[in-house]
Each structure stands twice: as C-alpha cells, then as structure tokens.
C-alpha positions as CSV (number, residue, x, y, z in Angstrom):
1,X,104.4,184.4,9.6
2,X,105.0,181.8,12.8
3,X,105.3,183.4,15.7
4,X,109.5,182.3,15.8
5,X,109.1,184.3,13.0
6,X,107.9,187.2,14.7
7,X,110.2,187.2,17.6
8,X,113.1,186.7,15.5
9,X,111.8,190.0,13.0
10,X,111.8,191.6,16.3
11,X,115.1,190.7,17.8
12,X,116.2,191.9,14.6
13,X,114.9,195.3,14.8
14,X,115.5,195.6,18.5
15,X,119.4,195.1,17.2
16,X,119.7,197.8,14.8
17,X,117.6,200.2,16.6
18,X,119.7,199.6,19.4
19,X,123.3,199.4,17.2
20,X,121.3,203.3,15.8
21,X,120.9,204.7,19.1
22,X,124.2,203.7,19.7
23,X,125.6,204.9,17.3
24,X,123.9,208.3,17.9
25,X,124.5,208.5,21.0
26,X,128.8,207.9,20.5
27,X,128.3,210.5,17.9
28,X,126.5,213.0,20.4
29,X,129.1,212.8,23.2
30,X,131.7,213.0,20.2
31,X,130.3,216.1,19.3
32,X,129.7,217.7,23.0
33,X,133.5,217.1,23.3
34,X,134.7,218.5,20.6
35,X,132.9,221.8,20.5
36,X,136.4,223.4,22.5
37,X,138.7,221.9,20.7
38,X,138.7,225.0,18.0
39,X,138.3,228.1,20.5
40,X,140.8,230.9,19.3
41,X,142.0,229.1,16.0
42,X,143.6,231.5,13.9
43,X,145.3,234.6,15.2
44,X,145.8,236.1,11.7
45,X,143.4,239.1,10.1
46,X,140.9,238.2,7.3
47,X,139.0,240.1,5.3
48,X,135.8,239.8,6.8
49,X,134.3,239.1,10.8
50,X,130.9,237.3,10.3
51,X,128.4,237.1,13.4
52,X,125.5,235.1,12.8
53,X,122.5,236.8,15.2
54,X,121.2,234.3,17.9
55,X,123.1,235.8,21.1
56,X,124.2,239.4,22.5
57,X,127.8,237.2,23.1
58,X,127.9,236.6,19.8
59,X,127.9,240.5,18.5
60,X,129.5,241.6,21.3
61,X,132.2,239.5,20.1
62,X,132.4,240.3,16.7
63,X,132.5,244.2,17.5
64,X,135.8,243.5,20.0
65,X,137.5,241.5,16.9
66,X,136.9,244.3,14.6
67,X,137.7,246.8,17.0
68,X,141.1,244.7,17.6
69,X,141.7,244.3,13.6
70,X,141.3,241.1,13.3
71,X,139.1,241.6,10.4
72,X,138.4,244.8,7.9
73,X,134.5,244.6,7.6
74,X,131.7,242.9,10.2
75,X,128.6,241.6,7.8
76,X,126.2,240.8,10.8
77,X,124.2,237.8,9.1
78,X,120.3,236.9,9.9
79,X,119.4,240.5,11.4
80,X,115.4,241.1,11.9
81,X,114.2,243.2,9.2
82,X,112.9,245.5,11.8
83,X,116.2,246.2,13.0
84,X,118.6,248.6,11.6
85,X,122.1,249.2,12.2
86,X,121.7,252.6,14.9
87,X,119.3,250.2,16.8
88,X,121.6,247.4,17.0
89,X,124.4,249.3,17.7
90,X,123.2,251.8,20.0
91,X,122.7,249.1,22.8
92,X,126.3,248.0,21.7
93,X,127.4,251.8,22.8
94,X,130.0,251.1,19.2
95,X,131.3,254.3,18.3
96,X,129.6,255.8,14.9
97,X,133.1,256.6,12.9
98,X,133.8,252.5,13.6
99,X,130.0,251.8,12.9
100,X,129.9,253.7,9.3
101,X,132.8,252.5,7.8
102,X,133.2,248.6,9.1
103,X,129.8,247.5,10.0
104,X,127.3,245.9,7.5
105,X,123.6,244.5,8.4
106,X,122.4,241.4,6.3
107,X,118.0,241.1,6.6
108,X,117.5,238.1,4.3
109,X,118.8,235.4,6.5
110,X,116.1,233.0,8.1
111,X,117.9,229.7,9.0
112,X,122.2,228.9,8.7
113,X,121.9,228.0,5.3
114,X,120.0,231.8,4.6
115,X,123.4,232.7,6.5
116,X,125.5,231.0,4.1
117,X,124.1,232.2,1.3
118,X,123.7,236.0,2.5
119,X,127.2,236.0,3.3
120,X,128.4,234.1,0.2
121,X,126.7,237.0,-2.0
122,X,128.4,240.0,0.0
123,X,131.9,238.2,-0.3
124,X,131.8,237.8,-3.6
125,X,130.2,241.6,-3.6
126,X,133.3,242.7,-1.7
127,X,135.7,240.7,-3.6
128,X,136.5,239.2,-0.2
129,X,138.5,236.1,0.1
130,X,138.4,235.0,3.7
131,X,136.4,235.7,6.9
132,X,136.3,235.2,10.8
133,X,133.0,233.1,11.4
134,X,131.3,234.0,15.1
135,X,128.7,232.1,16.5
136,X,127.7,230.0,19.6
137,X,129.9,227.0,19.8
138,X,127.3,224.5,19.7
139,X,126.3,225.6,16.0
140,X,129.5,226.3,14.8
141,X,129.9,222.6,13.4
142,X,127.0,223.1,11.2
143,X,127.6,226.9,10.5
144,X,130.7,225.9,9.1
145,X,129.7,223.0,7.0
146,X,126.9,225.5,5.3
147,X,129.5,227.4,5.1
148,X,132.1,225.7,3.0
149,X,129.4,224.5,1.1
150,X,128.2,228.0,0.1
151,X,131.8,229.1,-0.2
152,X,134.2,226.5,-1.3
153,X,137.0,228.6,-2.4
154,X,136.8,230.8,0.9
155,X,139.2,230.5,3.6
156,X,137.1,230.4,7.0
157,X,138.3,230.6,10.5
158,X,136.2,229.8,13.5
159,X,135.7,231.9,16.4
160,X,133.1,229.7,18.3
161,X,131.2,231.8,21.5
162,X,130.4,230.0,24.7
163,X,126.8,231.8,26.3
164,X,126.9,231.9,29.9
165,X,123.9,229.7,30.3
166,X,125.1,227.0,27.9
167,X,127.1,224.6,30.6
168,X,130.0,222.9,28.9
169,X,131.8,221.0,31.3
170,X,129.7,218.0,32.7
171,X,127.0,218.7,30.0
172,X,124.9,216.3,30.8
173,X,123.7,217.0,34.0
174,X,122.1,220.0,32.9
175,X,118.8,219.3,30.7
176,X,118.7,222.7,29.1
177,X,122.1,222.2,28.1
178,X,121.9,218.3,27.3
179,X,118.6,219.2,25.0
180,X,119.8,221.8,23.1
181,X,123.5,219.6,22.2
182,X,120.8,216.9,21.5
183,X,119.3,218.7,19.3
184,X,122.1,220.9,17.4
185,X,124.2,217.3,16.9
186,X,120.7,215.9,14.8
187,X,120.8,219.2,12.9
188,X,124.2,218.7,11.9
189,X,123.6,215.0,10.9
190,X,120.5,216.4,9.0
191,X,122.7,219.3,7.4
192,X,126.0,215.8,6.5
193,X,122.9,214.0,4.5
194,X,120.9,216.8,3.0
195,X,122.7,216.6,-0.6
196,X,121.5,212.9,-0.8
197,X,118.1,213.5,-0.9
198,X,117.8,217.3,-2.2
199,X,118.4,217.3,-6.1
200,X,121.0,219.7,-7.7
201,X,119.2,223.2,-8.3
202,X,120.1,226.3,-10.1
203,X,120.7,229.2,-7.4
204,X,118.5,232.1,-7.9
205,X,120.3,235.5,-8.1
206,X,120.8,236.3,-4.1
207,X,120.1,239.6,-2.4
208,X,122.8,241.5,-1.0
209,X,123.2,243.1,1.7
210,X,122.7,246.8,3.4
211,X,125.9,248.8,2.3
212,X,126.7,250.6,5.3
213,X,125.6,253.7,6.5
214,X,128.5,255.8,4.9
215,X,128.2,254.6,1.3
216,X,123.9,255.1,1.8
217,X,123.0,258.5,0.1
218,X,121.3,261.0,3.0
C-alpha cells in the first residue's frame, strides 16, 4: 500500500473513531441529564417495593415506602448470603411486626440481571403484578431495562435514590462522580446490545427467595 494510501486509511479511521467518541460522549451527557427526569414517578401502590442492595439510601428508602403503603411486600434483591433479615434490619431499627409480615430477603442475586431474575421468580411466586423499583439513580436506566426484559408483562415504577456522595448538578467537575456516570452509561449500552450477540437460551428453573420470617417454621 503507498503511503497516500496509508494516510488516507488513517484519516479514515481518525473520522469514525472520532464520529464514535462523539457519539458516546452526546450519549453520556444525554444520560447524566436525564437521570432526574423520573424522581417520584408514580404515586399509586403496587404490589411489590423492590430495593436492589448497593447503598444504605437505597433500603432506607424502600422501608419508608413500605412503611407509607406504597407497596404490600419489600423483596430486598442481591442480599449477601451472610446476611439475614434480623441483621439487616436491626441497623435499620424496623419494627419486627412490620419486618415479619412485609419484608422478604433475596441471596441469589450477583449482578442486575441476577436482580431481574430473582425478582422475576418471587413475582410470579406471589402472583404479583407490579412493583416499585429502588435503586441509585445512576443504575436505574439499566435496572429497568433488565427488568422489563425479565418481566414483560409487569408494570414497573421507578423510584430512583440519589447517594449523598454522588454529585448531580455540574457532574463533571467531580471525577468520582464523572467516572462512575462514565462507566454506568457503557453498562447500559453493553446491557441495549447484549441480545445481539448472546443466543436465545432455555432459562433454568430459578431459586426463590427467603419467605419471611413469619411463614418460616420455628
């Protein structure tokens, strides 16, 4: 190949790696935007309040839905196997009639799709038909898409949770903050292409849940 040859090649791929980052980068400040734009949707009650573990914000919130009835049940999705429900909710100080009767722990959860699917097989356990999703507000785009996914015919409102140390207005001057959007927004470009390149598979029968403590024999 001449060496015209070679600078044009280059040029070339200088353009579309540049029209790519582009690209990305529209998409990422799309996505840091957006991540308010949902807060508080959906003042109705649903059968079910779903935190998925990654935050004390996040649990603390789900326990002050339930305890407003804004949802009948809280399946707490992605809980260490380590941890059971007294433990959680002892540094929660939850009263133990509300923690008997409303509170369920999911264990077999490792990443947001483990969260989709653990939830999906306790719905359907329950006979459930809609639920109050809780997580931080960065994830929530993903969480939800995993989600519908797992749960087509479920009706899923957000409750997105903003951490104190994630900085939302003028994200970008904070690198901790500007990282982790960074990172979340390829996550959930990963997550929008993942059934183009992952064959069709037959879902293996999933675990349920803990029942909760009242329905567990002494």
């Amino acid at each position: 190949m001449s060496g015209a040859s070679l600078r044009r090649a280059a040029i070339a791929a200088m353009v579309v790696l540049g029209t790519l980052l582009g690209a990305w980068g529209g998409g990422l400040l799309w996505f840091a935007t957006d991540l308010g734009t949902k807060a508080g949707e959906g003042e109705g009650v649903t059968d079910a309040l779903v935190v998925l573990t990654g935050g004390s914000e996040r649990l603390a919130t789900g326990l002050a839905l339930l305890e407003a009835g804004k949802g009948r049940r809280l399946f707490v999705s992605g809980v260490h196997k380590g941890v059971d429900l007294a433990d959680l909710l002892r540094r929660a100080h939850v009263a133990p009639a509300l923690a008997q009767c409303c509170i369920v722990l999911g264990h077999a959860a490792d990443d947001t799709i483990g969260n989709a699917a653990e939830t999906a097989a306790w719905m359907d356990a329950e006979h459930f038909t809609s639920l109050r999703l809780v997580t931080a507000a960065y994830h929530m785009r993903r969480a939800t898409l995993e989600f519908r996914r797992a749960m087509p015919g479920t009706i899923i409102v957000v409750h997105p949770v903003f951490p104190d140390a994630f900085k939302k207005d003028q994200w970008w001057r904070w690198p901790g903050t500007a990282h982790l959007l960074a990172v979340e927004y390829s996550k959930y470009l990963a997550a929008l292409v993942r059934p183009l390149f992952t064959p069709p598979q037959s879902s293996p029968e999933k675990p349920l849940a803990d029942k909760p403590l009242a329905e567990r024999k002494s």
